[in-house]
TORTI-814575 format. One line per 2 residues: number of its first residue (from 1); their letters; for each residue x, y, z of C-alpha. Coordinates in Angstrom, 1 decimal, always signed. Example, Ala and Ser with C-alpha at 12.3 -4.5 7.8 and 13.67 -1.06 7.14 Angstrom:
2
1	AS	+12.3 -4.5 +7.8; +13.7 -1.1 +7.1
This chain:
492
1	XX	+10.6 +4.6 -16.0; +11.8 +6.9 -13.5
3	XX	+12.1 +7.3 -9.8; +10.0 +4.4 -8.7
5	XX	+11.2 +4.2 -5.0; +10.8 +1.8 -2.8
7	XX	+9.9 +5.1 +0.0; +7.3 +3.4 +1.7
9	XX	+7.8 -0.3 +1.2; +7.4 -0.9 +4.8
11	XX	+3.9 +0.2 +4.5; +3.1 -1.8 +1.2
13	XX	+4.2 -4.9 +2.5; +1.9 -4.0 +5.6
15	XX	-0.7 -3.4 +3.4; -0.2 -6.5 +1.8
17	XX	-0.4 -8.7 +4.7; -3.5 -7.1 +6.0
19	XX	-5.1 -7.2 +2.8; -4.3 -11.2 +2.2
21	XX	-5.7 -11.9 +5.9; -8.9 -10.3 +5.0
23	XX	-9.4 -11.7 +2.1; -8.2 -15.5 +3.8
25	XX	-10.9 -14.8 +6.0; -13.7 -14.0 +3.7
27	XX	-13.2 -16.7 +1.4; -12.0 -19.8 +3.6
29	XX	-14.4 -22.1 +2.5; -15.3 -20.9 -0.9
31	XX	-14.0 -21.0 -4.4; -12.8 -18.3 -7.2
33	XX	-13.3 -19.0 -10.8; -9.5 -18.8 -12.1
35	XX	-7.9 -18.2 -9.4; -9.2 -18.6 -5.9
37	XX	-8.8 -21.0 -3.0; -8.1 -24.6 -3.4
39	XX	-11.0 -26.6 -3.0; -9.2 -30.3 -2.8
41	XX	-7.1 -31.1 +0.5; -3.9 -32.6 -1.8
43	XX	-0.9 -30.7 -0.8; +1.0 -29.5 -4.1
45	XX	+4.3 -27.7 -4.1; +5.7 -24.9 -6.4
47	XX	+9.0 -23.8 -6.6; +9.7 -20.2 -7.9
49	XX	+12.6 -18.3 -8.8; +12.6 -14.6 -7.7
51	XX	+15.2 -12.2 -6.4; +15.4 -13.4 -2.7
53	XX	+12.7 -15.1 -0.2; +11.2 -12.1 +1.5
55	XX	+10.5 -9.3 -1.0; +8.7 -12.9 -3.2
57	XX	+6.7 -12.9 -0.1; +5.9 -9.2 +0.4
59	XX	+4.9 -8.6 -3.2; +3.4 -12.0 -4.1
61	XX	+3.4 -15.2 -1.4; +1.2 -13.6 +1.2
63	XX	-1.3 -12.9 -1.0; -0.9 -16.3 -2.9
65	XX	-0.7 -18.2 +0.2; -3.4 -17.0 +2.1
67	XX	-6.0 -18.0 -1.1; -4.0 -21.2 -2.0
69	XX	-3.4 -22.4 +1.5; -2.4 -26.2 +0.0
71	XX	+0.2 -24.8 -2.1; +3.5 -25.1 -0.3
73	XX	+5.4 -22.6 -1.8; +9.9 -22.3 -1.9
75	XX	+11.7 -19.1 -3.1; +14.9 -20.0 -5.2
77	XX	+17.0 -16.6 -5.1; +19.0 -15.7 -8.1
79	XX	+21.2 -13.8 -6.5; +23.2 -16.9 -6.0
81	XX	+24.3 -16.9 -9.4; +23.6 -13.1 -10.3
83	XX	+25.6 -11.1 -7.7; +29.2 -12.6 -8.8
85	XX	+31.1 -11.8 -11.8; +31.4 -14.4 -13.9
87	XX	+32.5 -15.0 -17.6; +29.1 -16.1 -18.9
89	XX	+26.2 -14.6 -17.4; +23.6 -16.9 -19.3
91	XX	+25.5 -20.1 -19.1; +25.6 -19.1 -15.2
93	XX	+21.8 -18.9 -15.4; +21.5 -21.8 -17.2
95	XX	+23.0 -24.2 -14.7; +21.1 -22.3 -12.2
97	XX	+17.5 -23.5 -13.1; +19.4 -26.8 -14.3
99	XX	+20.8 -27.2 -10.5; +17.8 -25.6 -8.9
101	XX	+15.4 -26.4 -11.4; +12.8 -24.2 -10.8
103	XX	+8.4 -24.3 -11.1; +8.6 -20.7 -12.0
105	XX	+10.8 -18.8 -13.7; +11.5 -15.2 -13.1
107	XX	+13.1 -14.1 -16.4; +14.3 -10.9 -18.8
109	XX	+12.9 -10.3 -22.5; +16.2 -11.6 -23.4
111	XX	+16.2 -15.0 -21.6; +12.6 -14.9 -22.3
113	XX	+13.4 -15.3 -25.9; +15.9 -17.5 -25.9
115	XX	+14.9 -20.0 -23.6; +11.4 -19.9 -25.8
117	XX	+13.8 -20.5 -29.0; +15.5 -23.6 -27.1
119	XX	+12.5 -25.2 -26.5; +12.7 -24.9 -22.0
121	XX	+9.5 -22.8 -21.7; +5.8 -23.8 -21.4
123	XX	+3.1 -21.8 -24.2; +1.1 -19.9 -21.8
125	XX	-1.6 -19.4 -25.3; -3.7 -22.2 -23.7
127	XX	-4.1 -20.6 -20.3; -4.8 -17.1 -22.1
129	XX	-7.1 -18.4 -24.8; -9.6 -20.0 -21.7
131	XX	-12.7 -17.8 -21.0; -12.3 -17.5 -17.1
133	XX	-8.9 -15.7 -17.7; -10.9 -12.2 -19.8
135	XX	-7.3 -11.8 -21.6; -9.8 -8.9 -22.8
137	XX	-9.4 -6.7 -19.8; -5.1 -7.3 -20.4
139	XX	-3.7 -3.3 -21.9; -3.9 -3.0 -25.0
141	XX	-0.8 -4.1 -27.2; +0.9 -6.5 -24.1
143	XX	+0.0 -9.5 -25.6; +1.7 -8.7 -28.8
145	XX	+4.9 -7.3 -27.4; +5.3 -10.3 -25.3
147	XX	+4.4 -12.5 -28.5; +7.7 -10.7 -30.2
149	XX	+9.8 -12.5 -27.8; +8.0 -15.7 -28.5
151	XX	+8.2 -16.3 -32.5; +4.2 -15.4 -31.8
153	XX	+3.5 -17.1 -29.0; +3.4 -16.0 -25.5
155	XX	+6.1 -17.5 -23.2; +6.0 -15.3 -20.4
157	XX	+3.5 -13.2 -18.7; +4.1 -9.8 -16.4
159	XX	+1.7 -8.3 -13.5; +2.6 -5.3 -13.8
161	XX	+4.1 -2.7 -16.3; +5.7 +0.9 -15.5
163	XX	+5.3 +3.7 -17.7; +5.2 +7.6 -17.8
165	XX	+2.5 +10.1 -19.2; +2.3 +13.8 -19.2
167	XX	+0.6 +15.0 -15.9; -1.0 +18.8 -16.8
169	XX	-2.2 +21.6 -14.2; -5.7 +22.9 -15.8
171	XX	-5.8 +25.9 -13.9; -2.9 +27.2 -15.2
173	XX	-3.8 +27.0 -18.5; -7.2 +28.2 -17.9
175	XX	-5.5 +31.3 -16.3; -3.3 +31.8 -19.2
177	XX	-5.7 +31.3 -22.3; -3.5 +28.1 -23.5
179	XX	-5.3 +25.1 -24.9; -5.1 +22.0 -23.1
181	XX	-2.4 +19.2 -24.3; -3.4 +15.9 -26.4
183	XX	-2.6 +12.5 -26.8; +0.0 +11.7 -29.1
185	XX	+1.7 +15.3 -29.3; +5.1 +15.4 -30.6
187	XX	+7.8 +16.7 -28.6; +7.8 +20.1 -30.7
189	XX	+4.4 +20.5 -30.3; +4.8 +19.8 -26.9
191	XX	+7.8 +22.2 -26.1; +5.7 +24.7 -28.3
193	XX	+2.9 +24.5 -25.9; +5.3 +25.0 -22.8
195	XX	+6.9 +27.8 -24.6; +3.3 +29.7 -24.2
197	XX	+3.5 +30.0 -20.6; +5.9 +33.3 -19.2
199	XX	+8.9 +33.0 -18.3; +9.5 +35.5 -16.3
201	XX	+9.8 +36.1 -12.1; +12.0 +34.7 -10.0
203	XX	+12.7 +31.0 -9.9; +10.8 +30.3 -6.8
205	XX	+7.9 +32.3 -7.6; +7.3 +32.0 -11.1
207	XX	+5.8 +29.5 -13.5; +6.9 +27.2 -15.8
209	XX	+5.6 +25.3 -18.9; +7.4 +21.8 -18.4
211	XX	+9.2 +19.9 -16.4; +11.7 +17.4 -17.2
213	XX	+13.6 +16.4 -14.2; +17.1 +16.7 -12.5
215	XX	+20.2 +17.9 -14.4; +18.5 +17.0 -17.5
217	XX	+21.5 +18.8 -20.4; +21.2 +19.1 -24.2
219	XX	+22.6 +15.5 -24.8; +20.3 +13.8 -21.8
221	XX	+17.1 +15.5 -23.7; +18.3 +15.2 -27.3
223	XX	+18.8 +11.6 -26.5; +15.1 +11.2 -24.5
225	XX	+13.3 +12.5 -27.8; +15.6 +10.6 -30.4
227	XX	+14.8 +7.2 -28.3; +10.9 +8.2 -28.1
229	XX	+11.6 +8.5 -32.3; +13.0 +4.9 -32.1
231	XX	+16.4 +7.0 -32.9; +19.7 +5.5 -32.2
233	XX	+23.2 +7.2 -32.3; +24.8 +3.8 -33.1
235	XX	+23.9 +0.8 -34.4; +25.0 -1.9 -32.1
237	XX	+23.9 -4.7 -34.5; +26.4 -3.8 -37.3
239	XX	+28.9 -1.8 -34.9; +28.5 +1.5 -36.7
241	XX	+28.2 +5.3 -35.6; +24.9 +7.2 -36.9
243	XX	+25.4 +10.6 -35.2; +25.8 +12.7 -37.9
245	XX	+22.3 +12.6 -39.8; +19.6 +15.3 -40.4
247	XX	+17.6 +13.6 -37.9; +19.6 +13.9 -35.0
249	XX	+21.0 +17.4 -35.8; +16.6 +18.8 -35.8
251	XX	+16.5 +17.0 -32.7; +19.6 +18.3 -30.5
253	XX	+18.5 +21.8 -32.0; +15.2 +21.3 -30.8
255	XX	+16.5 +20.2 -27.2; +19.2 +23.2 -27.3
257	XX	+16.1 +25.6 -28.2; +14.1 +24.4 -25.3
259	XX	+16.5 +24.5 -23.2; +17.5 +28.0 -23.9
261	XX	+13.7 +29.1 -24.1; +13.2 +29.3 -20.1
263	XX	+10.4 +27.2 -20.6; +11.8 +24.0 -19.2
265	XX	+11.9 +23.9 -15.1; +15.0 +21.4 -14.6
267	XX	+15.6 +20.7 -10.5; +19.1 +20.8 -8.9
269	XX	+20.1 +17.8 -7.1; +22.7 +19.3 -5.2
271	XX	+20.5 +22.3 -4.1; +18.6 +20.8 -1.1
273	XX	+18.3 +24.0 +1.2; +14.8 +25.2 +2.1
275	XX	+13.6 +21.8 +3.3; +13.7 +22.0 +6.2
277	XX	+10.0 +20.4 +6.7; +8.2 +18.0 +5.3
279	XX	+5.7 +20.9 +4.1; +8.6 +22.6 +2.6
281	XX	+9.9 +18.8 +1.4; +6.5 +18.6 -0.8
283	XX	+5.9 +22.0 -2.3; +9.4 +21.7 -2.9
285	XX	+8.1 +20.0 -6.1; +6.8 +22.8 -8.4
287	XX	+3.5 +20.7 -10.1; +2.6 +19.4 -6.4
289	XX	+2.6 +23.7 -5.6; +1.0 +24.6 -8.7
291	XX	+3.6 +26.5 -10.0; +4.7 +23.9 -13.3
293	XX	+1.7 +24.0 -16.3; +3.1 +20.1 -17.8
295	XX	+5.1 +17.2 -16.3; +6.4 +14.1 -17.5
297	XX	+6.2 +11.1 -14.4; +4.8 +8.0 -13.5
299	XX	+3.3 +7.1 -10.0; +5.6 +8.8 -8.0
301	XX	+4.0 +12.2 -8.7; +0.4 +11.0 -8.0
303	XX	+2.0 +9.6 -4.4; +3.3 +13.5 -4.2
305	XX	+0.1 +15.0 -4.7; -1.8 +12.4 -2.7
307	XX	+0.7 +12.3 -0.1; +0.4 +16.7 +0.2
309	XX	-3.0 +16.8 +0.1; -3.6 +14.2 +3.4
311	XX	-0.4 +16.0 +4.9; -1.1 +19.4 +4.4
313	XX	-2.9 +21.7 +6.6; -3.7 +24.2 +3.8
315	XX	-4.8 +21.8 +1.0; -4.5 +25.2 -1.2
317	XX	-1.0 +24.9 -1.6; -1.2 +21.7 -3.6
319	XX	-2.5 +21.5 -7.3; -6.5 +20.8 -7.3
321	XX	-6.9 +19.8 -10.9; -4.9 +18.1 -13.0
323	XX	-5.5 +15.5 -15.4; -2.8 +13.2 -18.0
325	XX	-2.4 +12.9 -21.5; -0.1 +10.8 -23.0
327	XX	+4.0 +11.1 -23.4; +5.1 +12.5 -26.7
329	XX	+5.5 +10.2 -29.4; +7.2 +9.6 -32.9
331	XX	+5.1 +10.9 -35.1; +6.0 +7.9 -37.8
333	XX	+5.2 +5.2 -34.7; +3.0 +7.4 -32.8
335	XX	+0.9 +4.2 -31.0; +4.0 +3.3 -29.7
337	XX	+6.4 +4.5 -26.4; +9.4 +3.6 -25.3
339	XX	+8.3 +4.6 -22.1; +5.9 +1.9 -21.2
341	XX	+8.1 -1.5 -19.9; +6.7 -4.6 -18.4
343	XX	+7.7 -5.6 -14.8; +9.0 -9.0 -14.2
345	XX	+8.0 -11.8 -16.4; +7.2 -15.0 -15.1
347	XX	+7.4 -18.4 -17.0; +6.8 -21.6 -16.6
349	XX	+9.8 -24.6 -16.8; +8.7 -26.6 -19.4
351	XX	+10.9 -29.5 -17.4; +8.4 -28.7 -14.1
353	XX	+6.6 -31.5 -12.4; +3.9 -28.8 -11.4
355	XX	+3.1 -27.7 -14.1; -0.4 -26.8 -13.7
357	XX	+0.2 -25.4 -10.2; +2.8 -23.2 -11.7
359	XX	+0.5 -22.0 -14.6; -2.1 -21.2 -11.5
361	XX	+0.8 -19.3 -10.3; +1.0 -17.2 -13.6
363	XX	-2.6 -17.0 -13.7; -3.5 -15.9 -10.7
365	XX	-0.5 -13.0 -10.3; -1.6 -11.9 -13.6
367	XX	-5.4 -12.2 -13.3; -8.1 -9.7 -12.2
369	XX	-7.8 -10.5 -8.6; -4.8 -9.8 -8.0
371	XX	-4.7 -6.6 -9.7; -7.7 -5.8 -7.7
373	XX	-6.1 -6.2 -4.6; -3.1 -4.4 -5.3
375	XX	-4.5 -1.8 -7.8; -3.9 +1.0 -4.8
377	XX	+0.0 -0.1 -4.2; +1.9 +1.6 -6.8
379	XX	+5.9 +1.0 -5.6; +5.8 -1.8 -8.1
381	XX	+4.1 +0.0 -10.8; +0.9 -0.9 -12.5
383	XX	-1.3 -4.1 -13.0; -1.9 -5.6 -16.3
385	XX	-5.8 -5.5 -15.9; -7.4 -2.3 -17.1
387	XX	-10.3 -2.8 -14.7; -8.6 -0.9 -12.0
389	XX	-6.7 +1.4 -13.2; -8.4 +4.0 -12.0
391	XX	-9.0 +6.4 -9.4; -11.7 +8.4 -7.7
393	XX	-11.4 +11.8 -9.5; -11.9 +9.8 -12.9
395	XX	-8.3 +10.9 -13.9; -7.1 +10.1 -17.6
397	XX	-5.4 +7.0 -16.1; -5.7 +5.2 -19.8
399	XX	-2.7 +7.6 -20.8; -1.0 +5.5 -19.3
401	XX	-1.6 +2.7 -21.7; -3.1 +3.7 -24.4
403	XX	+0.4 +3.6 -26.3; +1.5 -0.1 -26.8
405	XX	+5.4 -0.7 -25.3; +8.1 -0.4 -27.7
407	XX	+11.6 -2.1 -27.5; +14.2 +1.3 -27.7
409	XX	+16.6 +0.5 -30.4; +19.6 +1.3 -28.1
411	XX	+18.7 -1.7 -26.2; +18.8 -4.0 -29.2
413	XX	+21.3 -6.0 -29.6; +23.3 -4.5 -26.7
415	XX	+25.6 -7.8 -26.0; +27.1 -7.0 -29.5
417	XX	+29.2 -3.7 -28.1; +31.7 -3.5 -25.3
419	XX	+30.3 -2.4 -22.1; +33.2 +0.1 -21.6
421	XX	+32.2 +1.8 -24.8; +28.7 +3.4 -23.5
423	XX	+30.2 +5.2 -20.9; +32.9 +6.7 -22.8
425	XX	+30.5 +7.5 -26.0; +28.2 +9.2 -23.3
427	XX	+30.8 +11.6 -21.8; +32.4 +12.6 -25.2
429	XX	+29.1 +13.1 -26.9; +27.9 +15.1 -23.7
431	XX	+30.9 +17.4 -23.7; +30.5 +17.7 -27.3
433	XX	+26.4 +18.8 -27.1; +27.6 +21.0 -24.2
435	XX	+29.9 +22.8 -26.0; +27.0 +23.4 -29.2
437	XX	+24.7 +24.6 -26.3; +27.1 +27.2 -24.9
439	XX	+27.9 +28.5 -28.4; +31.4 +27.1 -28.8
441	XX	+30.4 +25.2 -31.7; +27.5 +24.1 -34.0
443	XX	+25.2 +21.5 -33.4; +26.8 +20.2 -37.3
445	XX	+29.9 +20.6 -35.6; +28.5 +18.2 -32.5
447	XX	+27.7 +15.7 -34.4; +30.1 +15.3 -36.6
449	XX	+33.1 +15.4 -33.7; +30.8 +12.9 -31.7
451	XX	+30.3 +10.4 -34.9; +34.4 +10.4 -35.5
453	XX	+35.3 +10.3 -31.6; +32.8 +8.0 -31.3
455	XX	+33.9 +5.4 -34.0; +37.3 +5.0 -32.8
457	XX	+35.9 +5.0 -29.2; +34.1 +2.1 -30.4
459	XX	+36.8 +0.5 -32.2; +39.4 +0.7 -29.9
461	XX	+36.7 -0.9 -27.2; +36.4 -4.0 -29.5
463	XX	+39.4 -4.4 -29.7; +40.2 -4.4 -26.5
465	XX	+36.8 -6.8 -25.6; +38.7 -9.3 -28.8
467	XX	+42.0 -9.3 -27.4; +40.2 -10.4 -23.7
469	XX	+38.3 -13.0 -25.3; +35.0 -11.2 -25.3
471	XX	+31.5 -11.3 -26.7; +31.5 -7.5 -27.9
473	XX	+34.1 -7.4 -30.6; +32.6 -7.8 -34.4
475	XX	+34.3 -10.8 -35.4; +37.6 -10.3 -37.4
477	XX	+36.8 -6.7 -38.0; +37.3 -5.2 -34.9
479	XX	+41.9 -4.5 -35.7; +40.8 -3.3 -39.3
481	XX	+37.4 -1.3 -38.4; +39.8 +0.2 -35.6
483	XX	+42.7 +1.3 -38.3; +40.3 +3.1 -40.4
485	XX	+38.6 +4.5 -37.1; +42.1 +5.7 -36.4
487	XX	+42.5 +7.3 -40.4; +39.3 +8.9 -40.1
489	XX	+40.1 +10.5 -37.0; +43.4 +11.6 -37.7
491	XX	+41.8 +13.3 -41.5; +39.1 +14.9 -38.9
């Protein structure tokens, strides 16, 4: 997900605080079905493991403490373990929540699923399955991807999720004739729809049809649809390169054709001048000033546009009406995006003494109340409940959601390749997409130069990760796989 900043934390956390006062005050004395304040005097305590003491409290404890005021809560950071290098990251871990032993567990898909496989997890199905927690009201399709982690049961449970969709300026396409976008476009469809809009004027004045971002290049947006495809350009499970295929060439053509079209409005990062207030600093961005028909964002933009319009003297200046539709999508997969991702996910230790005060935990940060409270605070993306996702123009805010997360396959099984070999397979293939764009070479020629560079890049990596005793090389194949690397790119 992109650009999530953490801009106005200071006020968040503010909000936070005043928004778990009120509601301490309100409800002293009463009780909330699933969730609310503790109606027995015992004293329990729940230990929870998050990145350090005070961001637990400004995006969770204060709000939790102030309805659970008999719950003595302790933040176990694991940045103790997680900031120094060290051999084994997950053995580290381990012996973390073995030393520290923890109520809660803050955890990745990854350790999700493998502490789940080794038995160290609670089965939150229970706590789901009960009436009082309307699992109903979850998004669509979260259930099921945390399942997948699971062996088909759920393990671990997120607040919040972060995920894109593809804001659009009506005005502009009423003014030019152009239909509106839809759901589940493709990304031709979708570049075919920005190609409709002129491209001519100068750059400050005139309009474009889409917007992708900074610096995006031929590679960077070759790469964005071919991930959205559930497209890989190597195989980390079995070590190989698959560059060179039909599918990838139609899709860096389609990227180099875009790009080339005028159609795309791409910002420069290194081209800050006419900022020089924070007027300037908001119609800076061309959908905020109208001037860009289609963007692909998140809730950053909607701060933007909310942030210009209580700013701005002249609320003209700032896009009226705009609506969302959802990102592009495979069209073999097209209920799923890549775009979509879960926050945190907590857990509960199945070794915990509290165990039921650290399923209330889960519960509670994961339940319709919380989301309610902060549905309006979007730093740390979404909540899980659809109730209140929302806002007062009635925006599309179900694009959002409406496509169920997928895992990218680049991710998969990323332990199994060197870490030194994504970096160097993203420069050469980079340079190589650069050079098709400029006319150097083909896009055939691309991708055939970036599958043999890129195989003895890889090779010559796991070697190097065998030699050192790592996890990346491919067993006993690594010297031989790198020889006929080496063959192949010497009869290149």
């Amino acid at each position: 997900m992109k650009r999530f900043t953490e801009r106005h934390s200071g006020r968040h956390s503010a909000g936070i605080v005043v928004l778990a006062a009120a509601m301490a005050t309100t409800m002293s004395g009463c009780s909330l079905t699933g969730g609310g304040t503790d109606a027995s005097s015992e004293v329990s305590s729940l230990k929870v493991m998050y990145y350090d003491e005070r961001s637990f409290y400004d995006q969770f404890g204060t709000v939790y403490s102030a309805l659970h005021p008999n719950v003595e809560l302790t933040v176990v950071s694991n940045q103790n373990y997680s900031n120094k290098p060290v051999a084994d990251p997950e053995a580290e871990l381990q012996s973390f929540i073995e030393r520290e032993n923890p109520d809660v567990l803050m955890l990745s898909t990854d350790q999700l699923s493998k502490m789940a496989k080794d038995g160290k997890l609670l089965d939150l199905d229970p706590m789901i399955a009960e009436k009082d927690y309307h699992a109903e009201t979850l998004i669509p399709g979260l259930l099921d991807y945390l399942k997948s982690f699971g062996d088909g049961k759920v393990y671990g449970l997120s607040p919040t999720f972060f995920s894109q969709a593809l804001f659009y300026n009506k005005d502009l396409f009423a003014k030019y004739g152009i239909p509106l976008p839809q759901d589940k476009m493709t990304w031709e469809q979708l570049f075919e729809l920005a190609r409709r809009f002129p491209a001519d004027g100068p750059k400050d004045k005139r309009v474009y049809g889409l917007g992708l971002g900074y610096g995006v290049d031929a590679y960077q947006l070759g790469s964005m649809i071919g991930t959205a495809q559930n497209l890989t350009m190597f195989n980390a499970a079995t070590g190989q390169i698959t560059a060179d295929t039909p599918s990838w060439k139609r899709i860096f053509q389609t990227a180099i054709d875009g790009l080339k079209s005028g159609a795309l409005y791409m910002e420069d990062p290194n081209n800050m001048s006419g900022t020089s207030t924070y007027e300037d600093f908001l119609l800076r961005d061309p959908f905020v000033a109208g001037k860009l028909a289609m963007r692909l964002d998140g809730t950053y933009l909607m701060d933007q546009i909310n942030e210009g319009r209580s700013r701005l003297e002249d609320k003209s200046k700032v896009v009226q009406n705009w609506d969302l539709v959802t990102v592009p999508v495979d069209p073999q997969n097209p209920e799923g995006s890549v775009s979509m991702n879960v926050g945190q996910i907590f857990a509960v230790n199945a070794k915990s003494a509290n165990a039921d005060a650290a399923k209330e935990f889960v519960r509670y940060i994961t339940g319709e109340e919380y989301a309610r409270v902060t549905s309006k605070l979007h730093s740390n993306g979404f909540p899980v409940r659809t109730t209140y996702l929302k806002d007062e123009e009635n925006h599309n805010f179900k694009a959002f959601y409406a496509l169920k997360p997928n895992t990218p396959k680049p991710l998969q099984d990323y332990d199994n390749i060197p870490q030194a070999f994504y970096m160097r397979f993203s420069t050469l293939a980079q340079q190589e997409l650069k050079n098709a764009y400029d006319g150097k070479q083909s896009v055939d020629a691309a991708l055939a130069a970036v599958q043999t560079k890129g195989k003895l890049a890889l090779m010559e990596e796991q070697a190097k990760d065998k030699a050192a005793g790592g996890a990346g090389a491919q067993g006993g194949e690594a010297g031989d796989a790198a020889s006929s690397a080496e063959a192949s790119a010497g009869a290149g």
